[in-house]
N, C-alpha and C positions, 0 to 999 in steps of 0.2 A: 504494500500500500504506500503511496507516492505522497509526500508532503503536501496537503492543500491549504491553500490561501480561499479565505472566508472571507465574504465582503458584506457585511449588513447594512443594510438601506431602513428607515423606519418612516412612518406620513410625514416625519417634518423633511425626508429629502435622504442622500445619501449619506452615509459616515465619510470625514474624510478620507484619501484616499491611502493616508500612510497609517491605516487603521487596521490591520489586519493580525488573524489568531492564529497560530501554526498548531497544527494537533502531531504528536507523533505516532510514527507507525506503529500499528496493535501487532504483535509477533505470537506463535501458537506453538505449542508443545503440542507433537503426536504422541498419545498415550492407546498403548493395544492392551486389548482384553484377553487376549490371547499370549504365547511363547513365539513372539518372531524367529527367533533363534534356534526354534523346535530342528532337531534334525535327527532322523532314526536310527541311524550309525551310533549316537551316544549312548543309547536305550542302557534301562539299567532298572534291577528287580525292585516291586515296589515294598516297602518295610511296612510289615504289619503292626499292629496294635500293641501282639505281643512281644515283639521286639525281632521275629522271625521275618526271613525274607520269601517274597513268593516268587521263582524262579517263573512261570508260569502267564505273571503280568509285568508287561513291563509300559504298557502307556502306549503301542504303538500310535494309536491318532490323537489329532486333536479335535471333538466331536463337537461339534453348533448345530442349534434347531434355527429356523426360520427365525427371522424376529431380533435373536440374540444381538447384543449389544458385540462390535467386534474392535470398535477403534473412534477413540472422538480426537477432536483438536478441545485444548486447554488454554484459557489467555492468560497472558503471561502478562504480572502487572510490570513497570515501567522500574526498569533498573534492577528487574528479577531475573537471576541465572537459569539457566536449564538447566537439568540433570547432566551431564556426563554422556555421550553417543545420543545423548536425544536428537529426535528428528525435530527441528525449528523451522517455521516459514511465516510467512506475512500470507501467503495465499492457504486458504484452508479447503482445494481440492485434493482430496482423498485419492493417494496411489491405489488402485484395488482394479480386480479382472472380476473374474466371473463369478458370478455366484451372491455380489453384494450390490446391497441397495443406499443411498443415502435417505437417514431416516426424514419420510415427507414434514415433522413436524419440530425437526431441529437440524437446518442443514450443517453441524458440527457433530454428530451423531453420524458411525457408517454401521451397516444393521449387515445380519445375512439372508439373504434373499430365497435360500433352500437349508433343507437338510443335509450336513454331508459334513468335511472335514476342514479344516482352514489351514493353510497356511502363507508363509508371504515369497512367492514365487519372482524373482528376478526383480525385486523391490517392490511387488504387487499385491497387497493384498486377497486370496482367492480362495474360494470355497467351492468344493468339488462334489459332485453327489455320487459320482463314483469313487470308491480304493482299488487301483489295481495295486498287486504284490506281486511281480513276480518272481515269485522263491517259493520254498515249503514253510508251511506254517508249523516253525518247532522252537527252539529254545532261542534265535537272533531274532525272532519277532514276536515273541510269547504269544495270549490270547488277543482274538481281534473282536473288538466289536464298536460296530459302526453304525451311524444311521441312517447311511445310502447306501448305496449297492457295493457287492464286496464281487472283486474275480479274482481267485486266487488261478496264479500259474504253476504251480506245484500241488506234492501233496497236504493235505494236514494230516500231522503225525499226531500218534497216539497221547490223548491224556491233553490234549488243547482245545479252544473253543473260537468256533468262530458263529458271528453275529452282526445280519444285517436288515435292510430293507430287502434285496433281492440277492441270493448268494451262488454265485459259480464258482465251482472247482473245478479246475483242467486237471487234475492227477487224480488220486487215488483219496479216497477216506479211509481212515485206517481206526483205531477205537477214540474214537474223536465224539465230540460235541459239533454240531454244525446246526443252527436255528434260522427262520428269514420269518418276518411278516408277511413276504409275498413267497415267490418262488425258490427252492429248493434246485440247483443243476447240478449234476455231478458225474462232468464228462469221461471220467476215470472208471468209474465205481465205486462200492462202497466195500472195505475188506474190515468189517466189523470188529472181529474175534471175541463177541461176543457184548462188547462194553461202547459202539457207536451207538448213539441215539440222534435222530436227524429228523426235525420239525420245521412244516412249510407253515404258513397261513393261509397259504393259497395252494399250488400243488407241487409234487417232486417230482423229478425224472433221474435215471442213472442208467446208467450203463450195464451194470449189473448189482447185485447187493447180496451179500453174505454175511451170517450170526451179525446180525443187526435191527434195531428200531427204528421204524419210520415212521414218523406221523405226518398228515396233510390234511387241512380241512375240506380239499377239495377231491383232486384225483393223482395216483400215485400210478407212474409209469414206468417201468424196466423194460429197457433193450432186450437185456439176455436172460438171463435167468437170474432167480431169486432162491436161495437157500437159506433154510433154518433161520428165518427170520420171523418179526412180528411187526406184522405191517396196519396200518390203520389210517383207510381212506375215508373219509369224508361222504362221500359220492363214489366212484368207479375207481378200480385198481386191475391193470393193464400190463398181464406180464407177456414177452411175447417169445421168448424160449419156455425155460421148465420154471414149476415154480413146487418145490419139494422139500417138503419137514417145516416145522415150526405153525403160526398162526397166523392167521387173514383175517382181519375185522373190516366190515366195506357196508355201507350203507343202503347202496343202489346193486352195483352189478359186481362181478368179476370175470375178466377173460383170462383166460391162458391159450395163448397160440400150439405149442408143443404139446408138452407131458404136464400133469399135473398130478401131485404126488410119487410112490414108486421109488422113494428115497430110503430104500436099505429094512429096515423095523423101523425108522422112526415114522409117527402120523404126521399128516397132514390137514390141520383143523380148519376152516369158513365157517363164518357167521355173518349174515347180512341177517338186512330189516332192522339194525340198532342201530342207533348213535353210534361211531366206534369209540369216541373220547369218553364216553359213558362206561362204556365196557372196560376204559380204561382206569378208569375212575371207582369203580366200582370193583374191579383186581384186588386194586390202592389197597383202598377202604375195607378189605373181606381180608385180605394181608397182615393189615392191621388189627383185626378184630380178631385173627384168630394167634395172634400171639397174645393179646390179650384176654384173651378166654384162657391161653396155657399159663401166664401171668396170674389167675386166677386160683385155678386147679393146685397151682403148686401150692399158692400161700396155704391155702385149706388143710394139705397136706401138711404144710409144716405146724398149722394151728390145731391139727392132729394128734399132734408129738407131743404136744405142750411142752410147759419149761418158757426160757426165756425168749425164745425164739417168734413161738406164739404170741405172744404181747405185740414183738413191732410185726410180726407179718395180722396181725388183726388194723392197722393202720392201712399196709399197705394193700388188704384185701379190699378196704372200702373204697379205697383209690382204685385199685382192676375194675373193680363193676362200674363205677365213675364212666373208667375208660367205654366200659365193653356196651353199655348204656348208649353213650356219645358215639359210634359206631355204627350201632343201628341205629342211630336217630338221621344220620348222615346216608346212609344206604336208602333210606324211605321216602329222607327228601329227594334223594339221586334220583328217582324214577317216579317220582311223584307227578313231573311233568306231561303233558300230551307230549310234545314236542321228545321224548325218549323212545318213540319206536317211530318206525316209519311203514308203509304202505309193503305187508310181505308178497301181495299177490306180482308185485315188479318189479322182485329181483330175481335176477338173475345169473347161475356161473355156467358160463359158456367157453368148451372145452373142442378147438375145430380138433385137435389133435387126440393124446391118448391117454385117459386116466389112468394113472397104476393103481397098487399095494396100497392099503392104509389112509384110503381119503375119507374123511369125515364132515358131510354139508350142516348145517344147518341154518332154515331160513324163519325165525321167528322163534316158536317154538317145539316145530316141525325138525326132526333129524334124521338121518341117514348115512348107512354104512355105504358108498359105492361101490358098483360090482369093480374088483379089478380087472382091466383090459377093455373097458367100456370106451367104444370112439366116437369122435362127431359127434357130440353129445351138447344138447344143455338142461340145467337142473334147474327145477321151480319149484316154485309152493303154488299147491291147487287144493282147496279146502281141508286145511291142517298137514295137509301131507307133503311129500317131498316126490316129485314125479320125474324122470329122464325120457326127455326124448328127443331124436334123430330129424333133421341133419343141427348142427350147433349153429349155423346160420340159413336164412332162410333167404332165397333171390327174389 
């Protein structure tokens, strides 16, 4: 801002003309809300409460919602220092790229404009809705969670978590945590070993999946085959190889293009017509109640025996019923709802290929052993029952 000369005039006529006010220039401190400095190469584990370190987090982003305050100008009174590297200027337009807004109701205010990550890119202020990583997500970039879309180019290794609005993996899932509000991709696969669990909002797709959980509220797709998993669609679940051992919880339908079941001794369980989050819920809850019932039995047992032992397990007997009480009150509300079953007469598992060993349907409250070796098949419910019949699709 340029020195100005002020010339006041009032109704008796001009001021003279060697009458004039010099104001000086207003100068501004940028102050970010943010780590300008943030750089991921320094990353470093975060120190718990208890004094312990979590190998596991180490801060990879820097996460802003819509709205968030990210950086104002500050006026600096007259003959006041700045900090030390602070950024000064008389002009108070905001360096910033994409993703930010100046806020409409204080142009000294710069705001972020999405969901996603910030940082200050070749002196720019920028906030991004996508994180690409390309690496595996293991111990140089601990757990990720973001609030726009995440694409990892590697794997995520065992025992880490990732978290976003929409999440793709290019490699492999290995016994990982992987969650999205929206979409679930996992162009690799999913190599479980038992301890992945992997929830969409919307639906998931892989490549293949083994000893693994998947949740989707919508519909759950496999490439290839699905092993010894538990899977839990929303709507439809679409395997299009084999899909053999473990459980299938699905709402509306199920396909299997190949084989379904025919995995060794182990079964191969289905259940449509429920909620599947319900069924998951209701696992939970029946889990817990029945160590609580065993919580139960024992105390009695040891108030049995009498002696001093009896005294405190007569406390903690009132506490198990407590429990085992609050259990079933939880299980009664779970299905209390209409909205806990759905329409059994349309669903559907449609099998173009070949049923094996060990399949077990049920559509409501309707069950069935399927013959082994049964093809081109699909399985209904037709008043209480469970019916097969040929071809699995119809032209």
């Amino acid at each position: 801002m340029q020195m100005v000369a002020v010339r006041y005039e009032s109704r008796q006529g001009a001021c003279p003309r060697n009458l004039r006010l010099r104001r000086a220039a207003m100068r501004y401190v940028l102050t970010h809300h943010f780590d300008p400095d943030f750089e991921q190469r320094r990353l470093r584990p975060k120190n718990r409460e208890d004094g312990s370190v979590d190998q596991f987090d180490l801060g990879y982003v820097q996460n802003v919602a819509a709205g968030q305050l990210l950086a104002e100008w500050t006026p600096l009174a007259p003959g006041e220092n700045a900090p030390d590297e602070a950024i000064v200027s008389e002009n108070t337009a905001f360096p910033h790229g994409e993703g930010c807004k100046v806020d409409p109701d204080n142009p000294l205010r710069l705001l972020a404009a999405v969901n996603g990550h910030v940082a200050r890119i070749d002196g720019r202020i920028t906030v991004r809705e996508t994180l690409a990583i390309g690496r595996d997500i293991d111990f140089h970039t601990g757990n990720i969670v973001a609030l726009g879309d995440v694409i990892i180019g590697g794997d995520v290794r065992s025992g880490f978590t990732v978290m976003g609005r929409h999440v793709t993996v290019t490699g492999l899932v290995l016994a990982a945590r992987v969650r999205a509000m929206g979409n679930v991709t996992c162009n690799g696969g999913i190599q479980g070993g038992g301890k992945a669990t992997l929830r969409a909002g919307r639906s998931l797709r892989a490549r293949f999946c083994e000893n693994a959980v998947l949740h989707a509220a919508q519909n759950i797709l496999i490439d290839g085959s699905a092993m010894h998993c538990r899977l839990f669609a929303g709507e439809k679940l679409a395997v299009k190889g084999r899909l053999a051992g473990g459980e299938a919880y699905c709402g509306e339908a199920v396909y299997v293009g190949e084989q379904l079941g025919g995995g060794g001794q182990s079964q191969t369980r289905i259940l449509l017509g429920y909620d599947p989050e319900r069924i998951h819920k209701d696992q939970h809850i029946k889990a817990g109640l029945r160590q609580a019932l065993l919580d139960v039995e024992a105390c009695r047992v040891d108030i049995g025996r009498g002696g001093e032992a009896a005294k405190e397990c007569s406390a903690l007997l009132a506490q198990g019923e407590q429990r085992v009480e609050a259990f079933r009150r939880q299980l009664k509300r779970l299905w209390e709802s209409p909205a806990a079953t759905r329409r059994f007469s349309s669903c559907r598992v449609i099998v173009p290929g070949r049923i094996g060993a060990n399949v077990e349907i049920s559509i409501g409250e309707a069950h069935s052993v399927i013959p082994e070796d049964t093809r081109d098949a699909v399985v209904r419910y037709q008043d209480g029952e469970i019916v097969v019949e040929h071809p699995a699709l119809r032209k």
